[in-house]
C-alpha angles and dihedrals in degrees: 000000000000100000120185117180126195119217124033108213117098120311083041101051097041091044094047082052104045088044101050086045087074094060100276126143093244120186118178116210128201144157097221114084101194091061095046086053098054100037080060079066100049096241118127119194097235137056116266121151110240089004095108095043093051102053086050091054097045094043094053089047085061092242103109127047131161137220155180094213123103084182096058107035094054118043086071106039127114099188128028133202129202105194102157126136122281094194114183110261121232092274093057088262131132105269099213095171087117101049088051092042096053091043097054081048100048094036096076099059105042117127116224121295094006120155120232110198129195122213105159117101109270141160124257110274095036098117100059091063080046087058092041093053092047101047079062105058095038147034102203122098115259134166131229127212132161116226105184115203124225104196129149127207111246100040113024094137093057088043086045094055089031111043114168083216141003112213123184120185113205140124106235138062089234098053083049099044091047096050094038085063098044083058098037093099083063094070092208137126109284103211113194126204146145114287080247087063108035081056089053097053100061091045086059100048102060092041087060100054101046084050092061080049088058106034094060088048091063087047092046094055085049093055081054099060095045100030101254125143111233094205090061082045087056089047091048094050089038091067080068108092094201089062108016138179100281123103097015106142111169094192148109092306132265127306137152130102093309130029097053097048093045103048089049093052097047085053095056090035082056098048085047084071106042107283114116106154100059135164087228099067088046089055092055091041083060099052101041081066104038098099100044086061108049090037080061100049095050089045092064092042088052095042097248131324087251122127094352136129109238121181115201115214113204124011101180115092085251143352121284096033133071093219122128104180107136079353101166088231096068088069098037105055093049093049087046097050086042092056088047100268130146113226138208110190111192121171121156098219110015127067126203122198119201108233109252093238089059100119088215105050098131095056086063118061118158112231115208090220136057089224086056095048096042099044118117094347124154094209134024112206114183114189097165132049097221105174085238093051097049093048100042116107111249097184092080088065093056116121111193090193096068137036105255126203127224105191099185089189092179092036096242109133128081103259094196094062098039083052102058090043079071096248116146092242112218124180151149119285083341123115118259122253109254095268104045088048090068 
């Protein structure tokens, strides 16, 4: 099968190399030359395990190629997929101006019966206006199906090969018989839908999960007033089958590409048809605040941010990936340096650089080791499990003239060694050590 998709960051370029990977013809097209250029290298601007060694391998096998050409990378193609960003407008909206755009571009050039896909996030609705755009621009008869992605970073090539589901939204058995055999090397359950549905899907899902992100956090403040643990909570819920122990993360919220963006949307989505008091705004209202107050917390247990060392474990949104986007630490350093702290950032893959207008840019430097980072800090503060950060040795950080803090914010450490190492142990819906309790 002829496969173009539209859009090279992350769910284009992964999907371009897992599908060409099944014996497809795969071209990649994007306007922005730079990144063609290096993606013919095989080289991606961000971090993702296996990414880098499959797009060799599939480029040298002559099944993936990239371009610039609109003109070339449509005429032949059977299936194509738009997979550009929908990034939130100013407003907290969908910002579909690159799905339309790449539609009104492509359209032109589609032969007859081919199928455009879209796999960006997008509301439900979206593609009539899709339709709409492309009858505009072509005569020819062409089909339209959503294909929503569930990847997550970190791990998008082993998602990719291993989906728990495949759903494909369309209206007509050819649409569905062509894209369930171009995912028929995947093995897994081929859900059908309407497009509606299939939008919506993807929308829920990750609704859902961020809810689970918020609602343990709830549960996990509330450990804190009455002594409770909220991991043996979890354990305890988790023998529940109809709730389980999976996806339970007591933390500083949810951040990342995804979650935040598409909560807020559905929320707005949800207020555009009448419903104005959802679950889904409170959700967002939740998280937006999640980090203030539990920066404030540990600030009392510590007595105050001023005039301490923190080192700051873990600056990416999540382990395995460099990117920052909703990154708790891009909340976190800032709030630390404005209350007179001193900060060492240390990530081994991300890289956060202080804007320049921050007023308190020499009291932040990012150190490229964890002992560099750890050495002589008054406080440890880890916000990301990086596999590096939860094995290192923190002992060896451990300073017997002065009182240390270990703030665990995603409650991934071990506390009883910390503890005996004679670190004060924080975390999140967990009981204080002894002497941060007084």
């Amino acid at each position: 099968m002829n496969i173009t998709i539209i859009g090279t960051g992350f769910v284009g370029v992964v999907s371009a190399a897992v599908y060409s990977s099944f014996g497809n013809t795969v071209v990649g097209l994007d306007v922005d030359e730079k990144k063609i250029e290096s993606l013919r290298q095989s080289k991606v601007p961000f971090f993702e395990p296996q990414l880098e060694e499959l797009l060799a391998e599939q480029q040298s096998a002559g099944t993936l190629s990239f371009t610039t050409e609109y003109e070339t990378a449509i005429p032949n193609a059977d299936v194509i997929i738009i997979a550009v960003g929908t990034p939130s407008d100013e407003n907290g909206n969908a910002n579909l101006t690159y799905v339309f755009s790449a539609v009104e571009s492509a359209a032109k050039y589609l032969k007859e019966n081919a199928i455009l896909v879209v796999k960006s996030t997008v509301p439900p609705g979206t593609l009539i206006k899709v339709k709409d755009l492309a009858a505009a621009q072509t005569d020819v008869t062409i089909h339209l199906a959503s294909l929503p992605e569930f990847l997550r970073e970190g791990s998008a090539v082993h998602d990719t090969l291993h989906p728990d589901r495949v759903v494909i939204g369309a209206e007509n058995d050819f649409v569905f018989e062509k894209l369930e055999e171009l995912h028929k090397p995947l093995k897994a359950p081929v859900l059908k839908m309407s497009p509606e549905s299939a939008q919506m899907t993807k929308y829920a899902a990750n609704a859902y999960l961020a809810t689970r992100i918020a609602f343990i956090n709830q549960i996990a403040d509330i450990c804190e007033t009455n002594g409770a643990d909220i991991q043996e909570v979890i354990t305890g819920i988790g023998y529940d089958a109809r709730i389980g122990d999976h996806y339970w993360y007591p933390g500083l919220g949810y951040g990342g590409s995804c979650f935040p963006k598409d909560v807020r949307e559905i929320a707005l989505y949800s207020k555009s048809v009448g419903m104005d008091d959802n679950l889904f705004a409170k959700i967002h209202q939740l998280n937006v605040f999640r980090i203030s107050e539990r920066l404030n917390r540990y600030e009392k247990l510590v007595g105050g941010w001023n005039g301490k060392t923190v080192a700051v474990l873990g600056l990416s949104f999540k382990p395995n990936t460099d990117d920052l986007r909703e990154a708790p630490s891009l909340s976190v350093i800032p709030s630390l340096l404005e209350s007179g702290a001193v900060v060492r950032g240390f990530d081994p893959a991300a890289q956060y650089v202080l804007p320049e207008s921050n007023p308190n840019a020499e009291q932040y430097d990012q150190v490229a080791t964890l002992n560099e980072a750890v050495a002589g800090a008054d406080v440890v503060m880890v916000l990301i499990e990086w596999p590096e950060i939860l094995k290192f040795d923190y002992s060896t950080a451990r300073d017997t003239k002065k009182t240390q803090w270990f703030i665990d914010t995603r409650n991934q450490m071990n506390p009883e060694n910390l503890k005996k190492q004679g670190f004060n142990y924080l975390a999140t819906g967990r009981p204080e050590t002894e002497e941060g309790a007084q």
